[in-house]
C-alpha positions as CSV (number, residue, x, y, z in Angstrom):
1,X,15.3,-1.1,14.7
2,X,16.7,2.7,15.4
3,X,19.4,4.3,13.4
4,X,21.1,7.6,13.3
5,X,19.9,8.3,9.5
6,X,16.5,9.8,9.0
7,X,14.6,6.6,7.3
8,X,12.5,8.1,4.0
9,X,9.8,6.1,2.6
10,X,9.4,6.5,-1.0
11,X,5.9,5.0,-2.2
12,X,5.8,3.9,-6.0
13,X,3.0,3.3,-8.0
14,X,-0.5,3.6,-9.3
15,X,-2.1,7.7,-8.9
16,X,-5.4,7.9,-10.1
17,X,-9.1,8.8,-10.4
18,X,-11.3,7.4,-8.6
19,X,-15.2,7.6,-9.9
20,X,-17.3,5.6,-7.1
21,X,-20.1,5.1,-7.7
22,X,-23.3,3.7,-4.8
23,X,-26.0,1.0,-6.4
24,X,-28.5,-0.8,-4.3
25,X,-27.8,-3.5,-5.7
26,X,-25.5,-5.4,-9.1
27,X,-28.3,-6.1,-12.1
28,X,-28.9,-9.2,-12.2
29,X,-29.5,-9.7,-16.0
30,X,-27.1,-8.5,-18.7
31,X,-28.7,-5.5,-20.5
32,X,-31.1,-4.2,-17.9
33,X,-31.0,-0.9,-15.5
34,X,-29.5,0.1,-12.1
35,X,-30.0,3.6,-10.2
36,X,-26.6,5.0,-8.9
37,X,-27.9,7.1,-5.5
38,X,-24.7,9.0,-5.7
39,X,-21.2,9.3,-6.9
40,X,-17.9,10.7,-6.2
41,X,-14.9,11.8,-8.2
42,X,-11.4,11.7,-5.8
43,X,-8.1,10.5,-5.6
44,X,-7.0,7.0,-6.0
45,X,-4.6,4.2,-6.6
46,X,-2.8,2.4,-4.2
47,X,-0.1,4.7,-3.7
48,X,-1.8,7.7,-3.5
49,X,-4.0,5.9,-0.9
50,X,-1.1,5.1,1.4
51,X,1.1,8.3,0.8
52,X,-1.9,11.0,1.1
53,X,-2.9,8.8,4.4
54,X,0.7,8.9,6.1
55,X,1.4,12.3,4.8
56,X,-2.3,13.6,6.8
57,X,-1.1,11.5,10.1
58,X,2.2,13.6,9.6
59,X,0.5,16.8,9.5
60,X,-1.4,15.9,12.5
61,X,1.9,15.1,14.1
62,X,3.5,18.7,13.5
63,X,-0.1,20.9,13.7
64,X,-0.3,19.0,17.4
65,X,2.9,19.5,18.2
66,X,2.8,16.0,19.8
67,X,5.3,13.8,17.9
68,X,8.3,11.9,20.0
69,X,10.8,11.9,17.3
70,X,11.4,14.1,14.5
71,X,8.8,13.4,11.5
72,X,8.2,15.3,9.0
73,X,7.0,15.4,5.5
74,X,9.8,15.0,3.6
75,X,10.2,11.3,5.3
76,X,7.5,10.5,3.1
77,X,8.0,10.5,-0.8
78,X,5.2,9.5,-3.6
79,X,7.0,8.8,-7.6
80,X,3.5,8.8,-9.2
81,X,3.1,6.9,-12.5
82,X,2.4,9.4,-15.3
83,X,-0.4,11.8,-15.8
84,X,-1.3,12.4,-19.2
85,X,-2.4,16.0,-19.3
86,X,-5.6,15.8,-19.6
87,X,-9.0,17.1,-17.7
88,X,-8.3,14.1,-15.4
89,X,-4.4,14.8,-15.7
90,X,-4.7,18.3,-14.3
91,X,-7.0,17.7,-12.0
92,X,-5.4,14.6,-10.1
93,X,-2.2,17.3,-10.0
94,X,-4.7,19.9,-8.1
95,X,-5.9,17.6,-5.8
96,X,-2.4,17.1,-4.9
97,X,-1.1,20.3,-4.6
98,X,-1.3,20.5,-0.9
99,X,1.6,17.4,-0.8
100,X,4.6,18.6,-1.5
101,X,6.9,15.5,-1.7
102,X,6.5,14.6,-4.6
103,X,7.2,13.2,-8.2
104,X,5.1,14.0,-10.9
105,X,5.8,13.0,-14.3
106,X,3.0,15.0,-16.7
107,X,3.0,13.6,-20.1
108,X,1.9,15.3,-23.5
109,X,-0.6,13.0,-25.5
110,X,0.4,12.4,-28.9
111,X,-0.6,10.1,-31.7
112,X,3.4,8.3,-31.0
113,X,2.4,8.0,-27.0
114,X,1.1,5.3,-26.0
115,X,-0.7,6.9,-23.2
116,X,-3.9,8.7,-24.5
117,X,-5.6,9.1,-21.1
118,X,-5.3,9.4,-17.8
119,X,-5.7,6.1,-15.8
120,X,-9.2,6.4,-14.1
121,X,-11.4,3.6,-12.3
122,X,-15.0,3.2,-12.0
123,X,-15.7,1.6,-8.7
124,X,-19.7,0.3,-8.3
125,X,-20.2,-0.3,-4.2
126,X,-23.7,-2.3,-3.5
127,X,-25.8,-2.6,-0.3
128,X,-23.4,-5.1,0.4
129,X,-20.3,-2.7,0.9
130,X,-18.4,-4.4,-2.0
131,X,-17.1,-2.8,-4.6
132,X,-16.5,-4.2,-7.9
133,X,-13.8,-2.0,-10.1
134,X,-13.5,-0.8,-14.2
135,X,-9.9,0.4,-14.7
136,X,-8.8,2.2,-18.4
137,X,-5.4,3.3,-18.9
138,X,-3.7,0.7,-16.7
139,X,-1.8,-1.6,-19.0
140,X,-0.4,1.1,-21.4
141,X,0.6,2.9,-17.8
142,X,2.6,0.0,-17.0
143,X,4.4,0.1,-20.2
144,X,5.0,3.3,-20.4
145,X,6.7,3.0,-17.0
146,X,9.4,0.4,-18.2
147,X,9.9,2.3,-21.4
148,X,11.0,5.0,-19.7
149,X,12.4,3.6,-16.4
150,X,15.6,5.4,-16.6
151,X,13.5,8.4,-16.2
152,X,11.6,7.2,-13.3
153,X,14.8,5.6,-11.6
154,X,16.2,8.9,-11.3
155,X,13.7,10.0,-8.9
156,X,14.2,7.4,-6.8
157,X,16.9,7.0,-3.6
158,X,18.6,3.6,-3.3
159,X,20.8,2.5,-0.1
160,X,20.2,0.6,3.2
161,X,18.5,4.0,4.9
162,X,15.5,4.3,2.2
163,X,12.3,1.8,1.8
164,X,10.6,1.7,-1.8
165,X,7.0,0.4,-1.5
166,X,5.4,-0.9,-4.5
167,X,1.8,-1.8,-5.8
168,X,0.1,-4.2,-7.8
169,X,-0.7,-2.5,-11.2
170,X,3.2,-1.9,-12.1
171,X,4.8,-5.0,-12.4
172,X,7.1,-4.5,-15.6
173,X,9.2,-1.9,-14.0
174,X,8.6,-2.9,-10.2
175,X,10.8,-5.9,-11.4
176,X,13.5,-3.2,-12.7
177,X,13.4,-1.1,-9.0
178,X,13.0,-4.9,-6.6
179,X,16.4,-6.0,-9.2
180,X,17.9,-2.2,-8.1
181,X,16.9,-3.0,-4.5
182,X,18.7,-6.1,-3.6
183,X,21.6,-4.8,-5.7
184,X,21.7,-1.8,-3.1
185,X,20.2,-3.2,-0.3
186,X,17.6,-0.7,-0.1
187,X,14.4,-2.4,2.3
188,X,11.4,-3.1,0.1
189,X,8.0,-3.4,0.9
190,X,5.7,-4.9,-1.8
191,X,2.0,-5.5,-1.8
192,X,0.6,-8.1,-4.5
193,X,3.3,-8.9,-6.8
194,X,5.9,-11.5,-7.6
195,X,9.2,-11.2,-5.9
196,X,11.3,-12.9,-8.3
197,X,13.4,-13.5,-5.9
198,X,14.9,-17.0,-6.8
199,X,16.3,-15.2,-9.9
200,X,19.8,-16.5,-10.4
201,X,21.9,-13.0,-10.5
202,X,20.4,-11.9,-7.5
203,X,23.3,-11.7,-4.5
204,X,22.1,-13.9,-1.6
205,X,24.5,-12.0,1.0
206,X,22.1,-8.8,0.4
207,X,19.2,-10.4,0.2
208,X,19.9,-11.6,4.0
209,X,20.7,-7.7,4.9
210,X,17.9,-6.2,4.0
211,X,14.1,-6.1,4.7
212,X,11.6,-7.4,2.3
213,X,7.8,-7.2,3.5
214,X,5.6,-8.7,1.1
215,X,1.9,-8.0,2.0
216,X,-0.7,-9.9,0.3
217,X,-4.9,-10.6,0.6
218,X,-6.6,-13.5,0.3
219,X,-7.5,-12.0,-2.9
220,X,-4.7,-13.1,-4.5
221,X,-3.7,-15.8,-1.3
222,X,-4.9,-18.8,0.0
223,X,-8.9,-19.1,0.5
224,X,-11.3,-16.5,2.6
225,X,-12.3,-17.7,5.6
226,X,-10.0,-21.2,5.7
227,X,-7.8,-20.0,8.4
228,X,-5.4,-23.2,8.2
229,X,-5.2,-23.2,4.2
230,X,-3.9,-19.4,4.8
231,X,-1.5,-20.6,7.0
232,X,-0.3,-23.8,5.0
233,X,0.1,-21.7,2.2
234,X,2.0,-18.7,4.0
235,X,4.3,-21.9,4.6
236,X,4.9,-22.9,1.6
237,X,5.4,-19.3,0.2
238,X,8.1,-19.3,2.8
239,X,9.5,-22.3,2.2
240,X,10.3,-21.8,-1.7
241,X,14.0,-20.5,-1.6
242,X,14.8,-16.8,-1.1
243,X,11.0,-16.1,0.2
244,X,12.1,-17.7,3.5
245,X,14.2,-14.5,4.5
246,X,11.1,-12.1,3.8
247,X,8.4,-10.8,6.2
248,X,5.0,-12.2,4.9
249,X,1.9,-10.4,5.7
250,X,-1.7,-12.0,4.6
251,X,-5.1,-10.4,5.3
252,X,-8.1,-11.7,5.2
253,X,-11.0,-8.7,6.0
254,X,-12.6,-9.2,9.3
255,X,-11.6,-12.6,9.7
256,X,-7.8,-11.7,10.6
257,X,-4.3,-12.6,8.8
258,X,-1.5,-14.9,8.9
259,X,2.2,-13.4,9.7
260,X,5.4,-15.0,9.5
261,X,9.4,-14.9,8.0
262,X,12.5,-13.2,9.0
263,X,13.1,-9.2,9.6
264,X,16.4,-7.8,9.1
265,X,17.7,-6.2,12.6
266,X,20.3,-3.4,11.8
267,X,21.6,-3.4,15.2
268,X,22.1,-6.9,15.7
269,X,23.2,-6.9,11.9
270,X,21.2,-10.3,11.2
271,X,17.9,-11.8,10.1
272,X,15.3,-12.4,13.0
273,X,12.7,-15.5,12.7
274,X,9.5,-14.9,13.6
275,X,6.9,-17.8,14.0
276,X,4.0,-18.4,11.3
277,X,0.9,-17.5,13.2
278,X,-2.6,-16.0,12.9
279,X,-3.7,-12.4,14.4
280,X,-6.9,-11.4,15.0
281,X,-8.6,-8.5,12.8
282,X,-9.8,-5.1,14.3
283,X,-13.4,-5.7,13.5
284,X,-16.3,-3.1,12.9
285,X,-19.9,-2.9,14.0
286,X,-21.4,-3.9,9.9
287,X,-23.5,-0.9,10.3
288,X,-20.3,0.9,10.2
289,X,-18.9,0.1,7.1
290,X,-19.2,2.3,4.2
291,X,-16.2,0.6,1.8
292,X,-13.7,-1.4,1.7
293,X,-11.7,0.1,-1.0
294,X,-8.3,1.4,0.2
295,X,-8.1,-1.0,3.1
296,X,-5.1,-2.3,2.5
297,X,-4.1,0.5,1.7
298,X,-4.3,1.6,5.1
299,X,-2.8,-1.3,6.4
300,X,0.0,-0.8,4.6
301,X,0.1,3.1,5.7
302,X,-0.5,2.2,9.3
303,X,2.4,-0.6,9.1
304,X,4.8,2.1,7.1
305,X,4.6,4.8,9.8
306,X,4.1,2.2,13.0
307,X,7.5,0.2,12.3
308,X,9.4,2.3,10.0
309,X,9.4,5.3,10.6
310,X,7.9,5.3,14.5
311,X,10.3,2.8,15.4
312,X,7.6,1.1,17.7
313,X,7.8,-3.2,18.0
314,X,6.3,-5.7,15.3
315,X,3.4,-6.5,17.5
316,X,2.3,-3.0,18.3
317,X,2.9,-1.9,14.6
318,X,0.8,-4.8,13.7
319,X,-2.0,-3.5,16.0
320,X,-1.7,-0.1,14.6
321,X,-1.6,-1.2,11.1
322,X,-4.9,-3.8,11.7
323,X,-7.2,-0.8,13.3
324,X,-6.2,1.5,10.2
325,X,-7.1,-1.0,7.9
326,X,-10.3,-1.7,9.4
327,X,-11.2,2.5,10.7
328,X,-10.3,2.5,6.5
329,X,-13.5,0.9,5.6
330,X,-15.6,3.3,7.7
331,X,-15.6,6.5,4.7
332,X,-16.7,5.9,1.4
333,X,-12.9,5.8,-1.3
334,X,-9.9,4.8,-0.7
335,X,-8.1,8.1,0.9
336,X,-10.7,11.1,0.3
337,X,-11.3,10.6,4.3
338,X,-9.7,8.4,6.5
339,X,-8.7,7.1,10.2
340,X,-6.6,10.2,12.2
341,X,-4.0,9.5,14.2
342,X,-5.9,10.5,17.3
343,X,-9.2,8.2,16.2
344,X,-6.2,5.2,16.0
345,X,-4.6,6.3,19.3
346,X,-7.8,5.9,20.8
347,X,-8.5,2.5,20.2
348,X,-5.4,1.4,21.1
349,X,-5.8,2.9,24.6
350,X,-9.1,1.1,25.1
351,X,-7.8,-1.8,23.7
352,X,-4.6,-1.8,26.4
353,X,-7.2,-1.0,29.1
354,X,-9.4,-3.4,28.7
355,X,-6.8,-6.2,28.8
């Protein structure tokens, strides 16, 4: 998968605050009392998960003086949705300071706005290490985003060299940048939304030259823990017209996650098939995990810089993306602290020799 242009990631989507929160346990009646032990205000959404994560395992890269090829920041570029500015506004754009690739878009509130806050989430995590999330600000987010999507286009590169990745709480104007995509054949990757790719006016010849990686959970996919129903339906996502020339990723937390489609080879100028099968999870002792928020997250971080921009094979990128996913789980939020480089490196040296 080399070429002789720099590849740039551009990740699109959700920046927000996260306020987790740690319970005992859920109440179990409506209208009665829970203690939080503790809580902590940081940095979330999706994107912001995977960039700040890939953007750290950058850093490492250049502070160590150990990377093979030539990374640097700049191959990795967050397009925030807006920040009203606000307490929560202003202090998202602090915490964020320290990244400099970057688009932020800072808007004014206003009585003719229909964005009066910044987007923040109230995440609850019980003795069970599940979280259960409160999101404000979301919806008119999303609007505001296709309203304005000329405005947010602009900041984004199109053409066969770049990636856009793409989250789950934009899906009005995600539809606007996939329709952009295929028209330039710019590579997607997209995690929890509808393709629309069986749209009439799309052109089929691009859609064949281009990468599409569709990740997905069992959140949204299939049933936990039935690992031929995950399969079967992997199957029949592939099966329904232009899905079949995507690469389909499905987790499933600890109990692994079904693979399968076509990735395009830009040396070989054609689609390659690759079989639908299951892979095993990276799997923690349970007395390690803190949180599972921001998982996939770093799944999808550890699968951005593995394949794309390290150049290293599916199966390894797999391997790298399924450890980061799982390390992920051992810090409380989604990015505030998360797996190095060198803790991932690690573990894939013991796993090779222990084979």
């Amino acid at each position: 998968m080399s070429t002789t242009t720099p590849v740039v990631v551009q990740i699109f989507g959700t920046v927000c605050l996260d306020k987790v929160r740690i319970i005992d346990e859920f109440p179990k009646v409506l209208g009665t009392f829970t203690t939080v032990s503790k809580e902590i205000n940081t940095l979330g959404g999706e994107a912001t998960n995977s960039f700040v994560i890939l953007s750290d395992w950058i850093k490492e890269l250049v502070n160590g003086k150990q990377q093979q090829q030539q990374l640097s920041l700049e191959n990795v570029i967050l397009i925030s949705s807006p920040l009203v500015n606000d307490i929560t506004g202003q202090l998202i754009k602090k915490r964020l300071e320290s990244y400099p690739n970057k688009y932020l878009t800072i808007v004014e509130p206003s009585d003719d706005c229909i964005l009066k806050i910044t987007n923040t989430t109230d995440l609850y995590i019980c003795n069970l290490k599940e979280r259960t999330m409160f999101g404000i600000g979301f919806i008119e987010m999303d609007q505001y985003l296709y309203d304005n999507r000329d405005q947010f286009l602009k900041n984004i590169k199109f053409g066969p060299e770049y990636w856009i990745s793409l989250d789950f709480n934009t899906p009005l104007i995600s539809k606007v940048i996939m329709d952009k995509a295929i028209e330039t054949k710019t590579n997607l990757y997209v995690m929890d939304q509808e393709l629309f790719l069986n749209d009439s006016h799309h052109n089929q010849e691009n859609i064949q030259e281009m990468n599409i990686v569709y990740q997905t959970s069992t959140d949204f996919f299939g049933n936990k823990g039935d690992r031929e129903s995950i399969l079967q339906s992997v199957r029949q996502w592939l099966d329904n017209g232009n899905q079949k020339h995507c690469f389909i990723i499905v987790t499933d937390s600890k109990n692994g996650y079904a693979i399968g489609g076509q990735l395009y080879n830009k040396e070989k100028k054609q689609k390659e098939f690759i079989q639908v099968q299951w892979r095993e999870s990276i799997t923690l002792d349970p007395s390690l995990v803190q949180d599972t928020t921001g998982a996939g997250d770093s799944f999808r971080a550890g699968f951005l810089y593995s394949f794309i921009l390290n150049q290293s094979s599916l199966n390894d990128s797999l391997l790298f993306a399924s450890i980061s996913g799982a390390f992920n789980c051992r810090y409380l939020t989604g990015c505030d602290k998360h797996p190095t480089l060198q803790e991932i490196n690690e573990k894939l040296n013991q796993l090779a020799n222990n084979k």
